[in-house]
N, C-alpha and C positions, 0 to 999 in steps of 0.2 A: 441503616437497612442491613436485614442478613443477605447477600447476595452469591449467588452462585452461579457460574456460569460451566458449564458441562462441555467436553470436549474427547468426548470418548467412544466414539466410531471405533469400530477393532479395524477396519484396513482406512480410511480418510481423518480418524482424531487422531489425537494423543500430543504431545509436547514435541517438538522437535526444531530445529534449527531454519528456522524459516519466517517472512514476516508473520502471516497470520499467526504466529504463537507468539513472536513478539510483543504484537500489540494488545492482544489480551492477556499476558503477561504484565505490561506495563499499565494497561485499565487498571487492574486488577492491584497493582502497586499504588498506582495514584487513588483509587476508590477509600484505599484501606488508609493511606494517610491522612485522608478529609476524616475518618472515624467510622467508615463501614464495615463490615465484616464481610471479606470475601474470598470464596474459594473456587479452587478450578476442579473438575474432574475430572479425571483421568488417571487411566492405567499404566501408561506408558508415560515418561520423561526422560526424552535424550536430550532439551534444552540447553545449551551453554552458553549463549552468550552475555549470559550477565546472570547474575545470583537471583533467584527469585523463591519464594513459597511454596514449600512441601506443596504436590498437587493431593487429592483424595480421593478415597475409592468409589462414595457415594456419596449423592448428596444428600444435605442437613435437610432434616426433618421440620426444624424450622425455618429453613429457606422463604425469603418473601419475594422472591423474583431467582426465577430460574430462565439460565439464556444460552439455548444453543448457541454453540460458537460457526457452525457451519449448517446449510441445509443437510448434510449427511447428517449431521447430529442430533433432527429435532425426532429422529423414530426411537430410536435408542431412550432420548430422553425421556419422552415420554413414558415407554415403556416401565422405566424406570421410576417415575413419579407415581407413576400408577402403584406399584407393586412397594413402595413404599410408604401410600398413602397420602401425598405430597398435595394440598388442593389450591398453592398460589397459582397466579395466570402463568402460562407456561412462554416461552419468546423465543425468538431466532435473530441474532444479529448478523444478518447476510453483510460479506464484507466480499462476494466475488461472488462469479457464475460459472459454477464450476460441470460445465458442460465435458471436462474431460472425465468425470466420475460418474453422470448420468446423464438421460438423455433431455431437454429444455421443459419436455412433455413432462420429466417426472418431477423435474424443480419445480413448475409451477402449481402441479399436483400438490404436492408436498405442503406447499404454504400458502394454498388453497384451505388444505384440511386443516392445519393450524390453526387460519382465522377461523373457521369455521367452528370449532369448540371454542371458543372465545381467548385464543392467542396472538400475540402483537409480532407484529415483523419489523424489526428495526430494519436499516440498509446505512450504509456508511459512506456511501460517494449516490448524488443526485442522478444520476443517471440511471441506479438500478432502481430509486422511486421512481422515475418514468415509464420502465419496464415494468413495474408488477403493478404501476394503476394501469398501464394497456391492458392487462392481461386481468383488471378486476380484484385486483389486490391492495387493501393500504395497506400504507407503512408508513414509518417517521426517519427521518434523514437523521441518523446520531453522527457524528463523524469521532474517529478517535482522539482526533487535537496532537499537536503538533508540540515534539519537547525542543528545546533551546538550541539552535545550530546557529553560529557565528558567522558574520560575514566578515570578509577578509581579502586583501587584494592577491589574486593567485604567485604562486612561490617562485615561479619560474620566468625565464626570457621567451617560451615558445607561447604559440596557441593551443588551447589544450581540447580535445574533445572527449567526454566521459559517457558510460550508458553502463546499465546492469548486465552483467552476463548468467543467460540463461538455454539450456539446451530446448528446453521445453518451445515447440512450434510460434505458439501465440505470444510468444517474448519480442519475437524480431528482431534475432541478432544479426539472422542473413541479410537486413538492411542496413544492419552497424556496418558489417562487412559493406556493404553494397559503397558506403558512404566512403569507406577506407579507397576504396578501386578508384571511386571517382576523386579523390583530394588527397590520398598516401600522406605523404610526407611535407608538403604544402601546395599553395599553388600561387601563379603568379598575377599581383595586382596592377591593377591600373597604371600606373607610374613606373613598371615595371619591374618593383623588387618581389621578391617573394616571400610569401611568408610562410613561417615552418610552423609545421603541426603537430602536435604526440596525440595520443590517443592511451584512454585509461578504461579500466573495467574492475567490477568486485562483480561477486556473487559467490554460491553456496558450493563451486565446484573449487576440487582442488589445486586444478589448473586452469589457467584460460590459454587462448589463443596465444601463439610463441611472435604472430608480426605487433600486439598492442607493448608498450613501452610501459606498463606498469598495471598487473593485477593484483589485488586484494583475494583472499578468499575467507569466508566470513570474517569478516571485519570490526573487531570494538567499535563503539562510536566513536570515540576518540581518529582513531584510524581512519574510518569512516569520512570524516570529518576532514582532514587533514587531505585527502584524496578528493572530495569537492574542492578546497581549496584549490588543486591543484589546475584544476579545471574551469575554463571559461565557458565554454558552450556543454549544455547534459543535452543527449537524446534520447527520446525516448519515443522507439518506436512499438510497443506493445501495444497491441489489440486487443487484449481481456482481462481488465483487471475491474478489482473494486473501487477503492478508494487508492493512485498511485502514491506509495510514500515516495520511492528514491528522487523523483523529479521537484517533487515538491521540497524534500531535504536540502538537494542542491540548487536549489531557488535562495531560499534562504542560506545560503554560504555565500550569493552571491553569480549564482552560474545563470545564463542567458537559457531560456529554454528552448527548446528542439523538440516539439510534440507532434504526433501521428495528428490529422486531425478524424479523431472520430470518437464518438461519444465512448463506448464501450474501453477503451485505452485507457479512462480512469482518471484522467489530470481535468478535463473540464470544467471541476470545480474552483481550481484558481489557472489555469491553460485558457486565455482569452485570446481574442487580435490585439488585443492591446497591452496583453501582458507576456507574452510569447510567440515566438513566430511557428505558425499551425502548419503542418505541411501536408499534402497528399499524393509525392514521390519525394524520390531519397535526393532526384537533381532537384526537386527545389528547396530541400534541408541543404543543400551545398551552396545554392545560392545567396542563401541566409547567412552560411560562415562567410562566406565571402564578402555578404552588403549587411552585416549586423546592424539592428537596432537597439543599443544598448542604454534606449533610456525606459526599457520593458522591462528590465530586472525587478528597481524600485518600486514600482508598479504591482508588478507577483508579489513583491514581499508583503507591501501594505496590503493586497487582498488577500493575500491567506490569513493575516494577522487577523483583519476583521470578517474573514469570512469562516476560516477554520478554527483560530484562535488556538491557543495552549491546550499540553492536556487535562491541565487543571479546569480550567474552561469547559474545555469538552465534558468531561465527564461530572461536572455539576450539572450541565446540561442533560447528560444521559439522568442522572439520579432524580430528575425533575417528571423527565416522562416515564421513567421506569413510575 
């Protein structure tokens, strides 16, 4: 298939250092090694973290599937199809709710009028098809599949706690924090010894926080990788995402989970009772370090295997419903 997927919103697209370009970045890799043709759009590329494909200014004239990458992108594109003639079905792969760019009223507008000319709405974690069939919308759940992360018994003598670092409100790092107040440097078990804690973080900023014991700022995978390792328990307390990668990465390395529980948080796709311990305060994610269940790991891993699977997987799955 010619495939194109369009990412060029002048203030919300373009390439840059974040997951969602990521992972259409790396569709977009994996697409073209199965024998697809596929290109991205966009104007802008500050990308780095890994080598990827000239982006382009417009899109192919023979495109046979054109896919916004964001609801900000499907006005643009359209426009765009139009004025160049373009008459394949037009799509949107919603991979987040991104209510800090507009207001709920205008996302579900948005991909109202999409289907409504006879456009498809992908979504990439189950939760956001629950929201647009309330609200009279289908969609099809694509996920973008999951590439190879090792597991591995962690490098160190302490107990490790890890979580993304993010300023952005809906991240929940003030609960990271919250969790550091109440368990710091360890705390004292049953029998009375104590046990020591570090605490880790990456993210896209060039500093973190000066009390956690080891930040990452964009991180290779390799690095990436290496830092779940180092880590026994991931938290993740975020409130808005699409599909969550980091908790799900560090599943597979091996790490115990520590999820928010609420639908919109984005891990519920493999974040179960029984594959993770769910929490709804930060005392009872401490409680959890403290009484771990650590036969929930194995558990995460086989279900994201069969539930998410690779992203070779994934994306023969997308080429199926595209």
């Amino acid at each position: 298939m010619r495939i194109t997927f369009f990412a060029d919103h002048h203030t919300y697209g373009q390439l840059s250092n974040n997951g969602g370009t990521r992972t259409i970045l790396l569709s977009q890799k994996e697409l073209e090694r199965q024998g697809h043709i596929v290109d991205v759009v966009a104007s802008v590329d500050k990308y780095t973290w890994h080598k990827h494909k000239k982006p382009v200014r417009s899109i192919p004239k023979d495109s046979q599937a054109v896919i916004a990458v964001s609801v900000a992108d499907i006005d643009p594109m359209l426009k765009k199809m139009k004025k160049r003639g373009i008459k394949c079905r037009p799509s949107v792969w919603v991979r987040g709710w991104p209510i800090w760019t507009m207001s709920e009223q205008s996302i579900i507008s948005k991909l109202k009028r999409l289907f409504t000319i006879g456009g498809r709405v992908y979504v990439n974690a189950s939760w956001l098809h629950h929201k647009l069939t309330a609200n009279g919308i289908p969609s099809y759940v694509v996920f973008a599949g999951m590439d190879d992360w090792y597991d591995m018994q962690p490098d160190n003598a302490y107990c490790t706690v890890g979580c993304l670092y993010s300023k952005r409100g809906t991240k929940g790092w003030k609960e990271f924090e919250k969790l550091h107040d109440i368990l710091g440097s360890g705390y004292v078990c049953e029998n009375g010894t104590t046990a020591e804690l570090k605490w880790v973080a990456f993210g896209t900023e060039k500093k973190g926080p000066k009390w956690l014991d080891k930040y990452l700022s964009n991180p290779s995978k390799s690095e990436l990788e290496g830092l779940y390792h180092k880590a026994e328990y991931w938290f993740s307390p975020s409130a808005l995402e699409g599909f969550h990668n980091p908790p799900a990465e560090a599943a597979m390395c091996g790490c115990l989970l520590l999820c928010r529980d609420i639908r919109s948080g984005g891990t519920q796709d493999y974040a179960t009772p029984e594959t993770a311990h769910l929490w709804q305060s930060v005392e009872e994610a401490a409680e959890y370090i403290r009484n771990p269940d650590w036969s929930k790991v194995l558990k995460c891993q086989e279900l994201i295997k069969s539930t998410i699977g690779t992203r070779e997987q994934a994306m023969k799955k997308f080429v199926e419903v595209l």
